[in-house]
C-alpha positions as CSV (number, residue, x, y, z in Angstrom):
1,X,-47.6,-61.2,9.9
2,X,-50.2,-62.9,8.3
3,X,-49.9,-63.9,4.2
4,X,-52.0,-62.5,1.6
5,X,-52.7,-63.8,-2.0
6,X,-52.9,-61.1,-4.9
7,X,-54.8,-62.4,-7.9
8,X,-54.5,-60.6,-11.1
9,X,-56.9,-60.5,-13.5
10,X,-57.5,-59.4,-17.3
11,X,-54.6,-59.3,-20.3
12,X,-54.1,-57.1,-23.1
13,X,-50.4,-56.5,-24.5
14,X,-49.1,-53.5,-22.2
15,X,-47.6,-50.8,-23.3
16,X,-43.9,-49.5,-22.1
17,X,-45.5,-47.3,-19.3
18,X,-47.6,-49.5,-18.1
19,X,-44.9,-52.6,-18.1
20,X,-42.7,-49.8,-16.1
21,X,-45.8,-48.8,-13.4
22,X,-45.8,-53.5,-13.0
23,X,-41.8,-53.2,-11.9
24,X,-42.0,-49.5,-10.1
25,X,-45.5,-51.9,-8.2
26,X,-42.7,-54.9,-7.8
27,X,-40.4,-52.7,-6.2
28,X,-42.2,-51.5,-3.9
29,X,-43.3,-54.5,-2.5
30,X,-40.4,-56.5,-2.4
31,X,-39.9,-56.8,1.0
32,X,-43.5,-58.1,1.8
33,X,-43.4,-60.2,-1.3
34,X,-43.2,-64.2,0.0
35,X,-44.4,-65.5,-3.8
36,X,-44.9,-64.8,-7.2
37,X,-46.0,-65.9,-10.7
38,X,-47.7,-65.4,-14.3
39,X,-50.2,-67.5,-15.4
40,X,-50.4,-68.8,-18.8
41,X,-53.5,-70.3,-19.7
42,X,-54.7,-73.5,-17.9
43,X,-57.8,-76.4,-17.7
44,X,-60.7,-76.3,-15.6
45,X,-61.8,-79.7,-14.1
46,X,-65.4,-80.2,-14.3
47,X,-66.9,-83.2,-13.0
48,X,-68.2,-84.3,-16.6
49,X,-65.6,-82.4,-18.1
50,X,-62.5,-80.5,-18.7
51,X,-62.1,-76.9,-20.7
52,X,-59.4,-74.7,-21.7
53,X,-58.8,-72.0,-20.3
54,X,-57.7,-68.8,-22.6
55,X,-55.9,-66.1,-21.9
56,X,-58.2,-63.4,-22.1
57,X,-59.6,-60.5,-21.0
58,X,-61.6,-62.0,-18.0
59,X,-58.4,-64.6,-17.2
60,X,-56.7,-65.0,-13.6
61,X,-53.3,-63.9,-15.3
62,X,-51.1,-64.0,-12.2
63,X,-50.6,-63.9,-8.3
64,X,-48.8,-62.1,-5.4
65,X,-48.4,-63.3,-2.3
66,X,-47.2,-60.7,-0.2
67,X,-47.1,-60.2,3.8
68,X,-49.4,-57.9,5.8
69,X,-50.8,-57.2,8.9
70,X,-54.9,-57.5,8.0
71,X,-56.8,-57.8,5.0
72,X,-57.1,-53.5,5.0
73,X,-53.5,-53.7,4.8
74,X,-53.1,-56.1,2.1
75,X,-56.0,-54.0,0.2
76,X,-54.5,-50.7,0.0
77,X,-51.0,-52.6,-1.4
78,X,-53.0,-54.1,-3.9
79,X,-54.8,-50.8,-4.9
80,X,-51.3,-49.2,-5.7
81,X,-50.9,-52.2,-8.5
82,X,-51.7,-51.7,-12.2
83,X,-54.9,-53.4,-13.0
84,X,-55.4,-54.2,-16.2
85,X,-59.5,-55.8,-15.4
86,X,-59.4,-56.2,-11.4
87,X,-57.6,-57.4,-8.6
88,X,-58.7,-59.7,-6.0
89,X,-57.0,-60.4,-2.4
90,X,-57.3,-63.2,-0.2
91,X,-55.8,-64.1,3.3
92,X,-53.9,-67.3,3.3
93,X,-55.2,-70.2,5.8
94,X,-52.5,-71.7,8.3
């Protein structure tokens, strides 16, 4: 199986139901999951300078790394997520 990294984007405060569709979206991947995290604001490194990052609306908020068999696999897991602005999936170099 090859590894695939889920990036979430976009933040607003979520409501009960929608906090309950993230764990019912948890659940079900589970036993693909290999990784995951929230993201809290950050810096970007420039090479004349460095900004913060908010949190915000248009902000990588978090990541899954799950396993999958292709890129159309890992898709159609990602499209059964909550998205609050988008979500974007890569495959993992080894």
């Amino acid at each position: 199986m090859k590894q695939f990294m889920i990036l979430h984007y976009g933040f607003r405060p979520p409501t009960p139901e929608e906090m309950d569709a993230w764990h019912r979206w948890f659940d079900l991947v589970a036993g693909r999951q290999v990784d995951r995290g929230g993201l809290r604001g950050g810096r970007e490194i420039l090479p004349t300078e460095t900004r913060e990052l908010p949190f915000a609306a248009d902000s990588i908020t978090g990541y899954t790394i799950i396993q999958a068999e292709s890129l159309d696999e890992a898709e159609e897991i990602a499209r059964q997520c909550p998205i609050v602005a988008s979500t974007r999936v890569y495959e993992i170099a080894r």
